[in-house]
Backbone as a ProteinNet text record, in pm:
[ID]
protein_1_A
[PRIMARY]
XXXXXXXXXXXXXXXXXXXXXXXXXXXXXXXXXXXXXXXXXXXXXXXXXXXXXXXXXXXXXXXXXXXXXXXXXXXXXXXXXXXXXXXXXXXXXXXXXXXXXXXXXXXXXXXXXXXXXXXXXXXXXXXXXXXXXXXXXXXXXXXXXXXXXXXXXXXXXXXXXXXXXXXXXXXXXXXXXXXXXXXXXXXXXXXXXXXXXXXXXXXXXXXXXXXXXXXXXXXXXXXXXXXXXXXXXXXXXXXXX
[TERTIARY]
6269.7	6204.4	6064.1	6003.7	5834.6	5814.9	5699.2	5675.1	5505.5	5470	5294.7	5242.7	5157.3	5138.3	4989.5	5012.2	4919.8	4794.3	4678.6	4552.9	4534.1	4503.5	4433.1	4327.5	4271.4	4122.9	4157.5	4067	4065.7	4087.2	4206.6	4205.8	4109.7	4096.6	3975.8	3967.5	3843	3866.5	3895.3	3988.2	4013.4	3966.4	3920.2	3818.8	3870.6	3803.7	3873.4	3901.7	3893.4	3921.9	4070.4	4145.4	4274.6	4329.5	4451.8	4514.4	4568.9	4588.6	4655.3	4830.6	4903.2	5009.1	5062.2	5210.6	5208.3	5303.3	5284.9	5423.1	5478.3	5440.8	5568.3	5436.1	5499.3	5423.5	5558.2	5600.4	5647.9	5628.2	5646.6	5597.4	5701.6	5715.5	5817.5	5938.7	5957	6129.6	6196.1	6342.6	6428.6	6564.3	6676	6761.5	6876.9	6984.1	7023.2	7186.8	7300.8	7438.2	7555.5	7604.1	7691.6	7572.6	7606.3	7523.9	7404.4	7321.8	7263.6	7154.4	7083.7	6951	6965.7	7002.4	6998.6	6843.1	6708.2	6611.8	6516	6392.2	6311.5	6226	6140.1	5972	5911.9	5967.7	5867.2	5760.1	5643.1	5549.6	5476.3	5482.1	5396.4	5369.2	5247.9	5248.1	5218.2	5241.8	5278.4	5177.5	5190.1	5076.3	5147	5137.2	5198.9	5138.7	5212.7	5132.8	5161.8	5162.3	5170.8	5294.8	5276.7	5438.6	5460.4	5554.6	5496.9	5647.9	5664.8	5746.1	5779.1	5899.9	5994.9	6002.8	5952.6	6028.9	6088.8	6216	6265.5	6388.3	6438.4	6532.9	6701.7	6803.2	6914.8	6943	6979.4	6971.7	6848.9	6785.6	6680.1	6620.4	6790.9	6776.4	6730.9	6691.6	6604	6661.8	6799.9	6866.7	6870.7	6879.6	6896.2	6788.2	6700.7	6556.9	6532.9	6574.2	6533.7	6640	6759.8	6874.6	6755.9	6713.6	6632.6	6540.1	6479.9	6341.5	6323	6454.2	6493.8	6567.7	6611.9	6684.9	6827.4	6864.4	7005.4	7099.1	6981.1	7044.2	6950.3	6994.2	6909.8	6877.4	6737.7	6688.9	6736.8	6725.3	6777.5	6646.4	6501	6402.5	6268.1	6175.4	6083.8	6044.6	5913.1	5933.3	5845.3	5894.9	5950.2	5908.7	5801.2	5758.7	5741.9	5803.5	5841.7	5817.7	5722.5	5698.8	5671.7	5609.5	5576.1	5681.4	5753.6	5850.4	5905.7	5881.9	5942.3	6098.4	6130	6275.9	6282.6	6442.9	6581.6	6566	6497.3	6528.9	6504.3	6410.2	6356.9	6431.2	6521.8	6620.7	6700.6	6711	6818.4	6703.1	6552.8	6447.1	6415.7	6445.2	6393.5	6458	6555.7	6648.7	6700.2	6631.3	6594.9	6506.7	6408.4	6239.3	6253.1	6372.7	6368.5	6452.6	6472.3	6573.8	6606.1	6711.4	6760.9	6791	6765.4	6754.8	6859.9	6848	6966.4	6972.2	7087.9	7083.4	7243.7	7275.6	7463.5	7514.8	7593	7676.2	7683.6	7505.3	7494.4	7402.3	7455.3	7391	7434.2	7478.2	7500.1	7602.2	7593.9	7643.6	7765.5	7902	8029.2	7993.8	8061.3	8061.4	8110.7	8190.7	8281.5	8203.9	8071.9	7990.1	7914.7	7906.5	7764	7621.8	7524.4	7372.5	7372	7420.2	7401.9	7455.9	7626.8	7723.8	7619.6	7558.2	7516.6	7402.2	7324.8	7194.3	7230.7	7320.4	7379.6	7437.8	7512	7544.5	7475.8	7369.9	7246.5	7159	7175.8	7118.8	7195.6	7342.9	7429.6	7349.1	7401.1	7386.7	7259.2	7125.6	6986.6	6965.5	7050.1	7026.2	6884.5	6864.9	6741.4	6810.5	6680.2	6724.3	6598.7	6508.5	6394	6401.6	6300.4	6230.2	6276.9	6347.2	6366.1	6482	6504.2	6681.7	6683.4	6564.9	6562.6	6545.4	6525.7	6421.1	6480.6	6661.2	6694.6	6629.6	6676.6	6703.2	6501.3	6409.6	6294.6	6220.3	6322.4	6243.2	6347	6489.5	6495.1	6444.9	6375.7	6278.9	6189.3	6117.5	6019	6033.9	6163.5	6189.2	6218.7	6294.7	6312.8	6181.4	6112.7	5916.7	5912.6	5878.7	5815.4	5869.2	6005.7	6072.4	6096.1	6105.6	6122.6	6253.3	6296.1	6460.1	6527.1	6572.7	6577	6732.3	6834.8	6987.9	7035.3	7096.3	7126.5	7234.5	7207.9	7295	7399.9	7457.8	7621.2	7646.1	7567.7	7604.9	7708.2	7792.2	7843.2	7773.5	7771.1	7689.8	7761.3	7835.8	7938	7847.1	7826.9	7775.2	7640.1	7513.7	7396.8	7395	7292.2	7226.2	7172.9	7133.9	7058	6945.3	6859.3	6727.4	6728.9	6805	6884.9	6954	7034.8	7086.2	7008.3	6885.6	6749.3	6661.6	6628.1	6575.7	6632.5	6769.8	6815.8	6841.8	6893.6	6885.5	6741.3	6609.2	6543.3	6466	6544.3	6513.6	6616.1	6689.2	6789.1	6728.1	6684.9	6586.5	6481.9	6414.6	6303	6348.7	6433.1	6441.3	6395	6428.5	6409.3	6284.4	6206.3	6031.2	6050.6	6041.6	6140.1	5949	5976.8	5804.3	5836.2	5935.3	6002.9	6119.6	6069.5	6184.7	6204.7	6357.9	6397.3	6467.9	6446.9	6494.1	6534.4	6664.9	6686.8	6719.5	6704.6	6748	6679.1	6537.2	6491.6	6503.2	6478.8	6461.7	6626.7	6691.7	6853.8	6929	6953.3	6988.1	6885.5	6753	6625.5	6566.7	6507.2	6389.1	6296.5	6172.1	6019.5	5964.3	5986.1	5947.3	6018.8	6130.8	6182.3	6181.6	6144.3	6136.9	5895.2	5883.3	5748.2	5741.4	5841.5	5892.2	5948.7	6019.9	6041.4	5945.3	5864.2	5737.4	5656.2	5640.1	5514.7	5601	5736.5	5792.6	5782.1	5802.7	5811.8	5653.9	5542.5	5387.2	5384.4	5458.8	5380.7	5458.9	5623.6	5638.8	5566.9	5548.5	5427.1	5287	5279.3	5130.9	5142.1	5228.9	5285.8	5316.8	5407.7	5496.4	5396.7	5313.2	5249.1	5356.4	5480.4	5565.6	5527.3	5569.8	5576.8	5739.7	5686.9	5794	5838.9	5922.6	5946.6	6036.9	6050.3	6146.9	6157.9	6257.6	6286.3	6350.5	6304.8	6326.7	6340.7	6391.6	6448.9	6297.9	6210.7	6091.3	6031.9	6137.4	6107.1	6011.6	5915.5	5786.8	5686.6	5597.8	5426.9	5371	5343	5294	5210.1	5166.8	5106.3	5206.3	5148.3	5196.5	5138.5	5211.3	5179	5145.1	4988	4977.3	4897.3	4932.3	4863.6	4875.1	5046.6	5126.5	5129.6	5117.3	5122.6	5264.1	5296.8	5416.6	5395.8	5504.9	5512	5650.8	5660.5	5714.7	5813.7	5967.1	6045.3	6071.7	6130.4	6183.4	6302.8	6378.3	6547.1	6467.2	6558.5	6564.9	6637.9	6579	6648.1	6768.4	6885.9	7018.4	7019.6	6922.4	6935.2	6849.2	6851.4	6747.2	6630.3
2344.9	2473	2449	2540.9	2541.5	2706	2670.1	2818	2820.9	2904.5	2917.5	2995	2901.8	3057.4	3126.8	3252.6	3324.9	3360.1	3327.6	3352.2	3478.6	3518.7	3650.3	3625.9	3783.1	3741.8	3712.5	3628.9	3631.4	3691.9	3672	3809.5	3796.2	3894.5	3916.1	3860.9	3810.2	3688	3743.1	3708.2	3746.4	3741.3	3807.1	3780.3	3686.2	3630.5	3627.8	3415.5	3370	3263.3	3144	3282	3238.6	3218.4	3134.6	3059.4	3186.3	3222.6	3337	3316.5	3430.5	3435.8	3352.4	3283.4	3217.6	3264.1	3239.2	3316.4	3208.3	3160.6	3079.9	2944.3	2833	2742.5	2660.7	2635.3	2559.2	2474	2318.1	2217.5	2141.6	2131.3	2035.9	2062.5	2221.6	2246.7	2279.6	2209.5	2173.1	2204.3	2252.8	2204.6	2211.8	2099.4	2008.9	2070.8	2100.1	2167.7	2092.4	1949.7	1925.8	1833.9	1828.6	1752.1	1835.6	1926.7	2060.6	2013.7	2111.3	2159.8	2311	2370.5	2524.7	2598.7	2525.1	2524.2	2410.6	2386.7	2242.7	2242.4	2154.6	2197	2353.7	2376.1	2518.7	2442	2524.1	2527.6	2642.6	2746.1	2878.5	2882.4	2970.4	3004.2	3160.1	3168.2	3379.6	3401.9	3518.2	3504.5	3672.6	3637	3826.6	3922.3	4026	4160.4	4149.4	4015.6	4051.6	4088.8	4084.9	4158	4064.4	3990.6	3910	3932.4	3892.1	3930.4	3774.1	3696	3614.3	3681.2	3627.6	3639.2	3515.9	3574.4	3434.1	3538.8	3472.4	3497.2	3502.3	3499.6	3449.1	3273.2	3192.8	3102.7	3006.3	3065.8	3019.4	2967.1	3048.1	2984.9	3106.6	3209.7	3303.5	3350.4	3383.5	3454.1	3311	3170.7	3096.1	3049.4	3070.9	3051.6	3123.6	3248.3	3353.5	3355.4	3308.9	3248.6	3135.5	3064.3	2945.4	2960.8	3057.7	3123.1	3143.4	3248.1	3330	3246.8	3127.9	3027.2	2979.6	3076.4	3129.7	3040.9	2910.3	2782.8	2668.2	2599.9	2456.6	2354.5	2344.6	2299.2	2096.4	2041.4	1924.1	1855.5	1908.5	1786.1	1910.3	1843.2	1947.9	1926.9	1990.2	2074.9	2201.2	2308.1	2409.9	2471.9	2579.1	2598	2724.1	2810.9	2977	3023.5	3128	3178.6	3095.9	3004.6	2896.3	2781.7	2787.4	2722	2620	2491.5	2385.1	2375.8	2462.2	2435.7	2300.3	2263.6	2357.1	2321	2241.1	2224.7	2381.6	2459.5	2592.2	2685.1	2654.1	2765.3	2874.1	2854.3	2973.4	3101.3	2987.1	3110	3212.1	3125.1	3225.2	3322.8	3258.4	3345.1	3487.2	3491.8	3575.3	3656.4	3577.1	3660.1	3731.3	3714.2	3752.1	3866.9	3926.7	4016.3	4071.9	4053.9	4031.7	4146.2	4240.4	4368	4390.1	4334.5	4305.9	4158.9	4046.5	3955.3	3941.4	3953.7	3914.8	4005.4	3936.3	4023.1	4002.9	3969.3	3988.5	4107.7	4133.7	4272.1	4416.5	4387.6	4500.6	4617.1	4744.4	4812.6	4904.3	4901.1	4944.8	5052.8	5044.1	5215.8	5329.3	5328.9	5462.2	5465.7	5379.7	5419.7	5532.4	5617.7	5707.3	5652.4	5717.2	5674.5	5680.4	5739.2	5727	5616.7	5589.6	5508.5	5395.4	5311.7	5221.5	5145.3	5287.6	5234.1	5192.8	5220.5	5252.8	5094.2	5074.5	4941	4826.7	4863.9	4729.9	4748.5	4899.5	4846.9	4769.7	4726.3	4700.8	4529.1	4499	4385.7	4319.4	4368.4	4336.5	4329.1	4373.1	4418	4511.3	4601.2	4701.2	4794.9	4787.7	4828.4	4918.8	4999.4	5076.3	5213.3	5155.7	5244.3	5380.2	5418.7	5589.2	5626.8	5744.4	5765.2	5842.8	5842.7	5888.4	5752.6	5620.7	5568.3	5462.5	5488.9	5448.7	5554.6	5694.3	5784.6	5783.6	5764.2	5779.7	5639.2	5523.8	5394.1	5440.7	5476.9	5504.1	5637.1	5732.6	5837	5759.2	5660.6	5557.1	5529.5	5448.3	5381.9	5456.8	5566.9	5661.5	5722.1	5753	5815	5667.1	5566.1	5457.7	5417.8	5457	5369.3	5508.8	5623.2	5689.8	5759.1	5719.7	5776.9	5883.9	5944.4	6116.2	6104.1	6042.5	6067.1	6082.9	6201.1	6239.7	6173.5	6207.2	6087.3	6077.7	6198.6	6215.6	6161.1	6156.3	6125.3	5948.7	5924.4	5794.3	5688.6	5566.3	5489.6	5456.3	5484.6	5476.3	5562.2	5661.2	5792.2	5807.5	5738.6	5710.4	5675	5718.7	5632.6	5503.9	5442	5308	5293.3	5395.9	5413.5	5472.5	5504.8	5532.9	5434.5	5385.5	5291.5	5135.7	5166.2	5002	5067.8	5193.9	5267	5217.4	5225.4	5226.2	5104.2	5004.7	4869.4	4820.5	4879.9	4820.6	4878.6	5007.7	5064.6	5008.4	4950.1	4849.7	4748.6	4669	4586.4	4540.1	4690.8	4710.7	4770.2	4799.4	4814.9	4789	4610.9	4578.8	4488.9	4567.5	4508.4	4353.4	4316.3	4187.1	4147.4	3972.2	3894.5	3860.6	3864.6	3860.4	3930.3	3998.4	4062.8	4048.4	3997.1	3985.2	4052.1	4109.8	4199.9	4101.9	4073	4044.1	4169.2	4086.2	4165.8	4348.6	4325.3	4462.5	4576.4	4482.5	4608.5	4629.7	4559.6	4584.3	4743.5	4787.3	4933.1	5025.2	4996.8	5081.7	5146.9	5213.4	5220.2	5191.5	5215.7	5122.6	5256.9	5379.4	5464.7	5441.3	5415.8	5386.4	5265.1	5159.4	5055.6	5010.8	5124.8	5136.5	5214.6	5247	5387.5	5264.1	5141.1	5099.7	5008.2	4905.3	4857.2	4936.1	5056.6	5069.2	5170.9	5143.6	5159.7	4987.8	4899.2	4781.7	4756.1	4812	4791.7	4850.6	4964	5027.7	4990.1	4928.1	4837.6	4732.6	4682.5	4540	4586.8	4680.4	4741.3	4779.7	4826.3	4938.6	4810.2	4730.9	4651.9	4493.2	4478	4298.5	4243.8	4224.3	4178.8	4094.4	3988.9	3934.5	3975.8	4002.2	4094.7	3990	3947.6	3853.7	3938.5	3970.1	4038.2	3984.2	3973.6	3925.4	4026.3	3977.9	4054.3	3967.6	4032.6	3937.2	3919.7	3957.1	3920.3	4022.1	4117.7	4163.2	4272.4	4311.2	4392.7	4287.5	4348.6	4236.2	4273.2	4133.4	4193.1	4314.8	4293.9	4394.3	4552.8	4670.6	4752	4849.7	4918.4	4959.3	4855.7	4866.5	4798.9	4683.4	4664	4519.4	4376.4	4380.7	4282.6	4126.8	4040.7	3903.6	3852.4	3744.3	3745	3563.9	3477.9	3383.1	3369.4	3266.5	3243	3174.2	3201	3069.8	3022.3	2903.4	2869.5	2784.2	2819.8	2750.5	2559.9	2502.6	2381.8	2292.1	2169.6	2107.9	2044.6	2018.6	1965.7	1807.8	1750.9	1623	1556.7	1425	1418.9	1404.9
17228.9	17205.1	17153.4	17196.7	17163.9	17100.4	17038.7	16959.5	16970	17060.2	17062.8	16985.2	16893.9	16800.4	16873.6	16873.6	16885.8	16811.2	16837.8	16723.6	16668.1	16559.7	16514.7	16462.3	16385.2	16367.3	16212	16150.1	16014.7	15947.6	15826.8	15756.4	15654.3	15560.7	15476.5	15332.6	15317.7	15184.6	15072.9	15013.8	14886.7	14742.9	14652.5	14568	14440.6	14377	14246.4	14253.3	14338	14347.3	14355	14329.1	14312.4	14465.9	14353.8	14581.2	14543.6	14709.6	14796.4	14762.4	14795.3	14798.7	14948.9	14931.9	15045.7	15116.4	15262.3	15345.6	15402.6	15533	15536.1	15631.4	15636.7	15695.3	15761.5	15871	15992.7	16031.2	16040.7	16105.1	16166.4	16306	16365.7	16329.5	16296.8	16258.7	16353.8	16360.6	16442.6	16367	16415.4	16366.3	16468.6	16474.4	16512.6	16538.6	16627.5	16576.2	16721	16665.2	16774.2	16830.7	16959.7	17106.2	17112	17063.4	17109.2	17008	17037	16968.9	16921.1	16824	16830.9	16856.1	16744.3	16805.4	16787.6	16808.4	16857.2	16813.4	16748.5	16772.5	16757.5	16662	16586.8	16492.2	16522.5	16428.8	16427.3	16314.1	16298	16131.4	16147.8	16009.5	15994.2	15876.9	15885.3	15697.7	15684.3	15604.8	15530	15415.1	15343.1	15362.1	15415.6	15460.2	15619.7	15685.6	15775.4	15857.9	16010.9	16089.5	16235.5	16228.7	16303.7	16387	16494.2	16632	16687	16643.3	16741	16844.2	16981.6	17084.8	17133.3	17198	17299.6	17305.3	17473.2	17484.8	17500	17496.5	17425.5	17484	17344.9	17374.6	17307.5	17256.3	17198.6	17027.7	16967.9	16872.8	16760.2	16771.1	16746.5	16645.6	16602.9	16460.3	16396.1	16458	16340.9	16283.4	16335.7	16260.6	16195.1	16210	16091.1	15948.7	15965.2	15865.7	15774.5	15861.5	15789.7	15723.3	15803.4	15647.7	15591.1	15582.8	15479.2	15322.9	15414.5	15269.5	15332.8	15429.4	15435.6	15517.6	15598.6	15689.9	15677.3	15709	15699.8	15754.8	15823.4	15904.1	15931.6	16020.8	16022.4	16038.7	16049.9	16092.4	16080.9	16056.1	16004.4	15895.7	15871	15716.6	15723.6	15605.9	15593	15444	15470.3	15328.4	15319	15247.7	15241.3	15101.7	15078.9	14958.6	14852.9	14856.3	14753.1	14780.2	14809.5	14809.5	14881.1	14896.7	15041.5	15001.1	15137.2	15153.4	15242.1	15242.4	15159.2	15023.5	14989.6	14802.2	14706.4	14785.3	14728.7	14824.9	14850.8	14936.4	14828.9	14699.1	14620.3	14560.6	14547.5	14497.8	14605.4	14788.3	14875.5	14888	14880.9	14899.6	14788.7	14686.2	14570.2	14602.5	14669.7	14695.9	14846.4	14919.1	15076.7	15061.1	15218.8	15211.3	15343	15385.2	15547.9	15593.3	15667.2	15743	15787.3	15857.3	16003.4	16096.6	16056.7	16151.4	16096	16225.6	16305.5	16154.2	16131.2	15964.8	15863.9	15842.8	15727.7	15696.8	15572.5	15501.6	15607.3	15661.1	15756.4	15700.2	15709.6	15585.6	15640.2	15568.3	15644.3	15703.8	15846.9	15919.7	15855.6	15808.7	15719.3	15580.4	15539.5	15445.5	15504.8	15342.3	15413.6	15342.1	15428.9	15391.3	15192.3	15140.1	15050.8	14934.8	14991.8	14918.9	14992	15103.3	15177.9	15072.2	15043.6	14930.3	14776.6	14704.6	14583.8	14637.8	14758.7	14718.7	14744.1	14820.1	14841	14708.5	14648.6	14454.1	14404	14387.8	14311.9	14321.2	14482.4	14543	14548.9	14529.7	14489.6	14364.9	14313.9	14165.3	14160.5	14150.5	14169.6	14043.1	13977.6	13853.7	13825	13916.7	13912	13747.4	13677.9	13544.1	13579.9	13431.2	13449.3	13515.2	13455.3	13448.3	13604.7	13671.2	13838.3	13921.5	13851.6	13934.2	14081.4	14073.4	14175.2	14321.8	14257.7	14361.8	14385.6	14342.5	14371.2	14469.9	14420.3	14533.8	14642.5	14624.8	14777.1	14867.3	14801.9	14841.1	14911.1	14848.4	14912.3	14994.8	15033.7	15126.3	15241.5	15216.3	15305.4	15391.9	15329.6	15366.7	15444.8	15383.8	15463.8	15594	15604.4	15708.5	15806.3	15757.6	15839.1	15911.1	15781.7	15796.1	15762.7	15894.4	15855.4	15858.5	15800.3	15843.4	15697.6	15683.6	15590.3	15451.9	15343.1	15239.4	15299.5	15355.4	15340.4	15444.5	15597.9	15682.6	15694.3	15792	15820.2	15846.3	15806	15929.3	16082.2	16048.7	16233.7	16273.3	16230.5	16334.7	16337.9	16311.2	16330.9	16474.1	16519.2	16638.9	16609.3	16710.9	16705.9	16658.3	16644.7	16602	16455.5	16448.3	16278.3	16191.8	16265.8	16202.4	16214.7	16277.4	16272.1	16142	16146.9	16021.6	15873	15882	15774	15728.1	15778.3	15807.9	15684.1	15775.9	15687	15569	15585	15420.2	15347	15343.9	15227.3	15240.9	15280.2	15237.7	15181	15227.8	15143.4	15026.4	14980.4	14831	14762.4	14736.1	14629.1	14596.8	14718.6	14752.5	14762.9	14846.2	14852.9	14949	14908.3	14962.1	15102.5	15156.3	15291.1	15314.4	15465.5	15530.1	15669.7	15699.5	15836.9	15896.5	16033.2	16112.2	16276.1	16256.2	16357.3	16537.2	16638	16737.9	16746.3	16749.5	16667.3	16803.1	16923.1	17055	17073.5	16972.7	17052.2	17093	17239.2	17264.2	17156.4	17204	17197.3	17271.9	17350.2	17450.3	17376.9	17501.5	17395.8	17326.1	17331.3	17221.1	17060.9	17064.6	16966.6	16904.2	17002.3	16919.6	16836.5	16896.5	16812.7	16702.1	16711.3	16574.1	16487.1	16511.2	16407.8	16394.3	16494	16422.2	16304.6	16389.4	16275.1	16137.7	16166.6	15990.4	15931.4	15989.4	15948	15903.4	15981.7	15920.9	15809.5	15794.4	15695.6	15527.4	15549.5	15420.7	15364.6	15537.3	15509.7	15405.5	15473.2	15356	15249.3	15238.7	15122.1	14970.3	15050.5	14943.9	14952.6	15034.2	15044.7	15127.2	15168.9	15190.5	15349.8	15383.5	15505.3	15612.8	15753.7	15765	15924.5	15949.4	16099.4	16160.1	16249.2	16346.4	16492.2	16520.4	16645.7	16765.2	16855.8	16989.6	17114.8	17258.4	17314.5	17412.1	17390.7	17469.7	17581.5	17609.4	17726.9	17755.7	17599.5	17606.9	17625.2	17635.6	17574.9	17472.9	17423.1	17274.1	17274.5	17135.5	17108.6	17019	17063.7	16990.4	16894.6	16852.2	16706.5	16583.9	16531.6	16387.5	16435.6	16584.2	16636.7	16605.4	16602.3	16530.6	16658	16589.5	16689.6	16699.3	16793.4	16868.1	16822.2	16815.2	16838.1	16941.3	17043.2	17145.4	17131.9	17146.4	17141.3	17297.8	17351.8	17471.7	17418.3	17552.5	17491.9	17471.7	17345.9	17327.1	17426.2	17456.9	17572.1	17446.3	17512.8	17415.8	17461	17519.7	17504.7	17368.9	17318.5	17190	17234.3
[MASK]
+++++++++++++++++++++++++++++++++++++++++++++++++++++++++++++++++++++++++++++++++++++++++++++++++++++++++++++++++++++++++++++++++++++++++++++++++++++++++++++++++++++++++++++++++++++++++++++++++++++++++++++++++++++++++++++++++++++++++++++++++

């Protein structure tokens, strides 16, 4: 597997002299499962604030790289440096400072929950402990405005749509203003109107909160978009060494 990173323009210098906050830096990460390669030869770097778009398509490795960023798997060759941090030795802080949207089953929130029992338990589970005897019910007001989620407390999550239930997904994440957030499988049973409805909810946490935001998709738009977010490329790993 190869990962091209895509150029942008400079972002804007920061005053004050201090080092920058760090997002993530990639070099030659690989990791290794059986006879196989799950993925190969990544190298990207991502930067806070920004929104950046895995593509590749199945086979490529694409949810387990995002497990790896996050803290949550561990790379076999490489190295690997996330939020200050060179993992895997700094894998329990990333994993403190991150916060996983949606990838396979994790964090994913019971169907017979409703929108409301769903948030109350990603506070429990973040520990989000927001100032003031309102101040749960007011960051998830936040989150709700930012992400764009109109499905009611009471409602089920069985009974959301897809574009509701990707909404909500990453308003529990953003809770607990977290320095990274991953959204796996983001165009999954979307059309492309809806899946720009959730980019530019995912831009506007990125702005809102500083947060670095990776989401993956199976490739089959062209970049670009809402927010004017860059794409890095996966290709399946060859499984020989």
């Amino acid at each position: 597997m190869t990962v091209e990173h895509v150029d942008v323009a400079d972002t804007e210098d920061r005053p004050g002299g201090h080092e920058p906050p760090e997002g993530v830096r990639a070099t030659g990460l690989g990791m290794r499962a059986g006879e196989g390669w799950v993925y190969r030869h990544v190298d990207f770097t991502a930067d806070p604030g920004e929104v950046v778009e895995v593509r590749g398509a199945g086979g490529t490795g694409r949810s387990m790289l995002l497990l790896t960023l996050a803290g949550r798997a561990r790379a076999t060759t490489g190295q690997l440096r996330v939020l200050g941090h060179d993992l895997p030795r700094g894998a329990r802080a990333v994993r403190r400072l991150s916060a996983v949207a949606r990838l396979d089953d994790v964090a994913v929130p019971e169907g017979q929950q409703t929108v409301r029992q769903a948030f109350r338990e990603r506070a429990r589970w973040e520990r989000v402990r927001p100032a003031g005897s309102d101040g749960l019910g007011y960051r998830v007001d936040e989150t709700r405005e930012l992400t764009g989620l109109t499905a009611g407390p009471h409602e089920r999550v069985a009974g959301l749509g897809a574009l509701q239930r990707t909404l909500l997904a990453v308003a529990l994440a953003a809770l607990s203003r977290p320095r990274l957030l991953v959204l796996d499988d983001l165009d999954d049973g979307l059309p492309a109107t809806e899946r720009d409805l959730v980019w530019a909810a995912l831009h506007r946490v990125a702005d809102a909160d500083g947060c670095l935001v990776l989401a993956t998709t199976s490739g089959g738009d062209p970049g670009g978009g809402p927010g004017g977010r860059r794409s890095v490329e996966l290709h399946p790993a060859r499984v020989a060494p």
